[in-house]
C-alpha positions in Angstrom: 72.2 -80.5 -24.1 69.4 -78.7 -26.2 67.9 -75.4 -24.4 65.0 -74.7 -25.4 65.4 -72.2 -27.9 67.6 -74.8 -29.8 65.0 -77.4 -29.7 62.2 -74.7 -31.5 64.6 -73.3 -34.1 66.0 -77.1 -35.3 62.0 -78.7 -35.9 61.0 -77.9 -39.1 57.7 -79.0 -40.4 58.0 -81.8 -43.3 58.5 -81.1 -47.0 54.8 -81.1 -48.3 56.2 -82.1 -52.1 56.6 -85.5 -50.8 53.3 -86.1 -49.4 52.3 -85.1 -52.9 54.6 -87.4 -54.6 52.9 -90.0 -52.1 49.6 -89.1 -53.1 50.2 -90.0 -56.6 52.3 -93.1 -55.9 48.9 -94.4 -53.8 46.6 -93.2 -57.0 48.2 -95.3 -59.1 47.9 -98.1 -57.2 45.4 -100.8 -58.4 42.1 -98.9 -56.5 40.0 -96.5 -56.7 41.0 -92.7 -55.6 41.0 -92.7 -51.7 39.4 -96.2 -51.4 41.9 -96.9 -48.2 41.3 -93.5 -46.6 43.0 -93.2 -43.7 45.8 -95.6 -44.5 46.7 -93.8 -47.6 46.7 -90.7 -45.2 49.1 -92.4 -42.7 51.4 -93.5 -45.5 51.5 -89.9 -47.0 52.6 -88.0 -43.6 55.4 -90.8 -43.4 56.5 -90.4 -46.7 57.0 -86.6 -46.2 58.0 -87.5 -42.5 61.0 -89.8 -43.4 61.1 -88.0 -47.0 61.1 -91.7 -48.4 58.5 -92.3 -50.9 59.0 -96.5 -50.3 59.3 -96.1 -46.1 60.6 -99.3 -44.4 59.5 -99.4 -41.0 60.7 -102.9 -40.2 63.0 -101.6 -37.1 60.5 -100.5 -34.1 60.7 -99.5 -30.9 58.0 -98.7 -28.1 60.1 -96.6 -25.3 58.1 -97.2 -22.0 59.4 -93.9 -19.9 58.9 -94.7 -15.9 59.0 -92.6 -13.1 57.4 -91.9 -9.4 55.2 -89.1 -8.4 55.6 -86.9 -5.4 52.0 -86.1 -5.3 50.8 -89.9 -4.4 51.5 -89.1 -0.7 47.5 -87.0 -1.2 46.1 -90.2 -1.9 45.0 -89.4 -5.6 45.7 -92.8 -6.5 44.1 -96.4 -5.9 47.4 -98.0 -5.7 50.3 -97.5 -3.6 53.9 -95.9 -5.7 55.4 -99.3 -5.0 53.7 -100.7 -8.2 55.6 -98.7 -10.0 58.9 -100.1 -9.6 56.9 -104.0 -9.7 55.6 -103.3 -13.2 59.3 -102.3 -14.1 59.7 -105.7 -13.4 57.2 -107.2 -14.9 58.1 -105.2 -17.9 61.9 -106.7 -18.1 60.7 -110.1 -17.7 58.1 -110.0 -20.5 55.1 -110.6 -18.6 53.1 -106.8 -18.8 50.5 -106.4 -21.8 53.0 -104.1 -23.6 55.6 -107.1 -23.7 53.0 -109.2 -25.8 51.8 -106.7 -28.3 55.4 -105.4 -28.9 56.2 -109.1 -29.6 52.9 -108.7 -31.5 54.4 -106.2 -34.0 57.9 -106.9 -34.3 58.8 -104.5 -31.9 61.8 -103.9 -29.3 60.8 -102.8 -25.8 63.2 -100.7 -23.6 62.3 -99.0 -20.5 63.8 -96.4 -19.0 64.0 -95.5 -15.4 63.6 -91.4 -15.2 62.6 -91.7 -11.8 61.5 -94.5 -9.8 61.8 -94.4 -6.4 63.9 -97.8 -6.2 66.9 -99.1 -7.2 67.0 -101.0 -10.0 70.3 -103.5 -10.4 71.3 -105.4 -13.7 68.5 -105.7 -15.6 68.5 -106.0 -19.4 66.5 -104.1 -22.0 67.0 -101.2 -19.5 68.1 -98.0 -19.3 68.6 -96.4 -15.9 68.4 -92.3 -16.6 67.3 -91.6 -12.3 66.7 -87.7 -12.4 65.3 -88.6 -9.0 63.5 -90.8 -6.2 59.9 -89.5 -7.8 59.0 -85.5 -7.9 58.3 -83.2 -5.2 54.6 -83.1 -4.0 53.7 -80.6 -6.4 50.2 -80.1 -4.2 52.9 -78.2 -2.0 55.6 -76.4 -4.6 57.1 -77.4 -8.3 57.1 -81.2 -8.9 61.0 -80.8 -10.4 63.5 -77.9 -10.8 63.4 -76.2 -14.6 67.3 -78.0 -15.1 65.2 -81.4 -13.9 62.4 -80.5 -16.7 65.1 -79.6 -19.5 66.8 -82.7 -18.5 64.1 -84.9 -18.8 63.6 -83.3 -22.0 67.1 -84.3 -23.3 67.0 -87.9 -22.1 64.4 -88.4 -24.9 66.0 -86.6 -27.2 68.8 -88.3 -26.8 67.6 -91.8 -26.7 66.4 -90.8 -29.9 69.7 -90.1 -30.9 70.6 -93.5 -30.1 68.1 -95.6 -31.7 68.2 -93.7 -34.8 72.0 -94.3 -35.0 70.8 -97.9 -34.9 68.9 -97.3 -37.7 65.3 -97.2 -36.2 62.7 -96.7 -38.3 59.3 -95.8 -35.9 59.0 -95.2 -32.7 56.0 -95.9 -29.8 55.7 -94.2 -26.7 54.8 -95.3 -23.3 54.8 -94.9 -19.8 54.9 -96.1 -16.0 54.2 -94.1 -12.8 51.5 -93.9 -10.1 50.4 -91.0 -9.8 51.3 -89.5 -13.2 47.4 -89.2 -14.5 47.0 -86.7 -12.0 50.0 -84.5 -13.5 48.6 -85.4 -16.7 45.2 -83.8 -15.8 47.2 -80.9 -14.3 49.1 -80.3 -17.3 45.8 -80.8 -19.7 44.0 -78.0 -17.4 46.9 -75.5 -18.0 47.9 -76.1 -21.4 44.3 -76.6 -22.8 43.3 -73.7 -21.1 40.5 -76.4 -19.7 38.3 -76.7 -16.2 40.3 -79.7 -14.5 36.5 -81.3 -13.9 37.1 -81.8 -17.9 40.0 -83.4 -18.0 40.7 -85.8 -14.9 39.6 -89.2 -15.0 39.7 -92.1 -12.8 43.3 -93.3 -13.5 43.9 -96.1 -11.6 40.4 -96.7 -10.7 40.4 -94.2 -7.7 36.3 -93.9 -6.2 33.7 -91.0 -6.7 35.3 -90.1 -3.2 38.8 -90.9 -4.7 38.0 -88.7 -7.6 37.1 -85.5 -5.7 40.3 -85.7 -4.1 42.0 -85.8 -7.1 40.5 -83.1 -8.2 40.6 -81.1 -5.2 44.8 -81.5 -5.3 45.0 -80.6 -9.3 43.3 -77.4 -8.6 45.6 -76.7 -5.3 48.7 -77.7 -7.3 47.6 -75.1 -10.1 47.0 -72.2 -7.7 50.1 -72.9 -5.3 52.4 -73.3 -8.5 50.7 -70.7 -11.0 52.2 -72.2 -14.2 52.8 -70.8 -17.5 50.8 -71.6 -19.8 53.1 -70.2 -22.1 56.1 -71.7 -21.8 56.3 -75.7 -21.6 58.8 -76.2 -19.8 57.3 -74.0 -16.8 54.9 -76.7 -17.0 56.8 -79.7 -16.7 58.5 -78.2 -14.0 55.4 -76.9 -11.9 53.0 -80.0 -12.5 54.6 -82.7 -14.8 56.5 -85.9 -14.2 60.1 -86.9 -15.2 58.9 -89.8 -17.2 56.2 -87.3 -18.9 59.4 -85.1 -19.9 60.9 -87.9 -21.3 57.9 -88.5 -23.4 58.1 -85.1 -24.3 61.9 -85.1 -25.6 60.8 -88.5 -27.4 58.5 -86.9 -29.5 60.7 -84.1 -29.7 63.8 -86.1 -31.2 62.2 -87.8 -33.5 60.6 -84.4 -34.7 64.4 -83.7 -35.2 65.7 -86.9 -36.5 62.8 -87.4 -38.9 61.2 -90.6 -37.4 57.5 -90.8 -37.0 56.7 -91.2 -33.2 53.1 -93.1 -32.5 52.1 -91.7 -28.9 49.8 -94.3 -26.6 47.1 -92.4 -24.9 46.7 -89.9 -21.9 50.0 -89.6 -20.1 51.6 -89.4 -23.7 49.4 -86.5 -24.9 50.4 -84.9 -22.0 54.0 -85.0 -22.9 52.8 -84.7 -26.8 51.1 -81.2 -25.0 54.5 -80.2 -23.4 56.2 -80.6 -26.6 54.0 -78.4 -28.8 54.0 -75.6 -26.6 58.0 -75.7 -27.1 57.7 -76.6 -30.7 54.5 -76.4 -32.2 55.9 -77.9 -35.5 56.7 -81.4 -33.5 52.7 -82.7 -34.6 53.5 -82.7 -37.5 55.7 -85.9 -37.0 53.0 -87.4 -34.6 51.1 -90.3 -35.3 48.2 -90.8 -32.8 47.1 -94.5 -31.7 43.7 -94.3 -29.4 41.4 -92.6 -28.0 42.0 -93.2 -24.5 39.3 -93.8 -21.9 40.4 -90.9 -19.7 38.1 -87.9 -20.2 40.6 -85.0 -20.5 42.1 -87.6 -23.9 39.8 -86.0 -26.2 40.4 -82.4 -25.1 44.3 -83.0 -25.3 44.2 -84.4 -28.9 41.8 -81.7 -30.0 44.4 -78.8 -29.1 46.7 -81.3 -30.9 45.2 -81.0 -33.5 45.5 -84.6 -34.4 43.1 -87.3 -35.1 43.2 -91.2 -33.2 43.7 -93.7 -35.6 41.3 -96.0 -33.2 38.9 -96.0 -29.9 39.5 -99.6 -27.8 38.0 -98.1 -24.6 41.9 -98.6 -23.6 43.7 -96.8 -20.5 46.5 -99.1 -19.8 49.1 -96.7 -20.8 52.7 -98.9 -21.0 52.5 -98.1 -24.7 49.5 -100.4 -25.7 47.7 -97.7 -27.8 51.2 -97.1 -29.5 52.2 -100.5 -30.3 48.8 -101.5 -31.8 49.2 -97.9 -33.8 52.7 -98.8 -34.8 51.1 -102.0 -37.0 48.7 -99.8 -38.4 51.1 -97.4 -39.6 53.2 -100.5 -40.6 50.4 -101.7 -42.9 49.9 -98.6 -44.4 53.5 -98.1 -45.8 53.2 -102.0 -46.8 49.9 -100.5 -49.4 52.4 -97.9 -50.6 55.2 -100.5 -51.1 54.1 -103.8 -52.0 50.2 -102.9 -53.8 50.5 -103.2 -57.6 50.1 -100.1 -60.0 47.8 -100.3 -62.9 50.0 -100.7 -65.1 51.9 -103.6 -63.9 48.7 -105.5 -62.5 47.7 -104.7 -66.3 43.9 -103.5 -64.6 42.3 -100.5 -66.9 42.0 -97.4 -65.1 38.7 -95.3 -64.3 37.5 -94.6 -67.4 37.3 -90.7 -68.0 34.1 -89.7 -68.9 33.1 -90.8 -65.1 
């Protein structure tokens, strides 16, 4: 198991004499300088991500993390936690949104179960990890125990691990749980140093009433929990979600196996948030799909430090955002690989007295 000192010494950021290989690979591609901005910027941070200067990203997964919130019994949400184990369902039987755009993209869909509160019996495509039935209330005390939080951590690490010994190439993130916008806005408000009012949303589509209350239990779950801004993991602990620490540890083994990880909107920049405070260098093997819908979004990929490759009005979550991201990255690498050069198109270059 990685502590968390381990995890922070092993991430180092990429080598930056790739990305400048990569930038004159895409110069001498038949175009002018910089005519496919942010493609050509995509393709350069997974050059010096993968340290391949002709990436293949053929093998994709989107990793749908699920888990139950303790903090549902407050009535911050619109729908009851039973949902959460139904879209499970959904998901293994192919009918939920990010079934079709994964098939969209080439991509593999696995879910994992971190902590739904049901039982779950031979299903395929499906990885049961149960840390628990669901958190604690973390309105009333810490939503999971600090060896729960590391442990979430380490299933995403690990199921990096896994898929890169398959030989994956790019990975998407995603995620299931009612409830788990609320401990996204909690963690948001702590980590971003930020007024909760700024960064909780509707989620589910809870009322103006609805909303109050939800904001009303993020502000008693900060005070009654006092959280570290400091340290992630205190975080996770105190306010997160078991699938949000498995988001976390996604992004955090692929930081250490050198695969870029596309992150789908709110709930995954919450677990993108835990994993830079453990290991700030991690964003630097981030690729970020959407701007979500959810207000507090915006807020968490500004202390990111990271820019959205696109704005859908989404807030789905399941790893929509990521798999939509994932062809985007797909078809950047594809300009770097398969556009001619100059030369072999045998098109003049600009000449140089302009």
């Amino acid at each position: 198991m990685y502590t968390h000192q381990k995890i922070k010494e092993s991430i180092v950021a990429p080598d930056p004499r790739l990305a400048m290989k990569a930038q004159a690979k895409l110069d001498n591609l038949t175009k002018p300088k910089g005519s496919l901005g942010r493609l050509e910027l995509i393709a350069k941070q997974i050059v010096g991500i993968t340290g391949d200067l002709s990436p293949d990203l053929r093998n994709k997964y989107i990793i749908t993390m699920a888990a139950d919130h303790g903090v549902v019994d407050e009535g911050v949400s619109a729908y009851p936690k039973q949902v959460t184990a139904q879209m499970v369902y959904n998901f293994i039987s192919g009918g939920a949104a990010i079934n079709v755009l994964a098939k969209h993209i080439g991509a593999k869909v696995q879910v994992i179960d971190m902590g739904v509160d049901h039982d779950f019996k031979g299903l395929d495509s499906f990885a049961d990890k149960k840390i628990g039935y669901g958190t604690a209330n973390m309105a009333k005390g810490p939503a999971m125990t600090e060896e729960q939080a590391l442990e979430s951590i380490n299933i995403g690490i690990d199921t990096v691990k896994s898929l890169a010994a398959k030989g994956c190439d790019i990975i998407g993130t995603g995620d299931m749980g009612i409830g788990n916008t609320t401990a996204s806005s909690a963690i948001a408000a702590v980590l971003c140093d930020s007024d909760p009012r700024m960064v909780t949303g509707r989620g589910t589509g809870v009322d103006g009433d609805g909303l109050e209350k939800k904001l009303t239990v993020i502000k008693k779950a900060i005070e009654v929990n006092n959280p570290d801004r400091g340290d992630g993991l205190d975080v996770l602990a105190k306010v997160g979600g078991f699938e949000i620490g498995g988001i976390a540890g996604l992004i955090l083994g692929a930081a250490l196996a050198r695969i870029p990880v596309v992150i789908d909107g709110f709930i995954s920049g919450a677990g993108a948030l835990i994993a830079q405070c453990m290991a700030p260098q991690c964003t630097d093997y981030i690729l970020p799909s959407h701007s979500s819908v959810e207000i507090g979004h915006a807020i968490m990929l500004r202390k990111l430090d990271l820019e959205p490759m696109f704005d859908f009005d989404m807030r789905l979550g399941e790893g929509t955002g990521a798999a939509l991201g994932i062809g985007i990255a797909e078809a950047a690498v594809k300009i770097l690989n398969e556009m001619a050069t100059f030369d072999s198109a045998g098109v003049s270059k600009k000449s140089k007295n302009h």
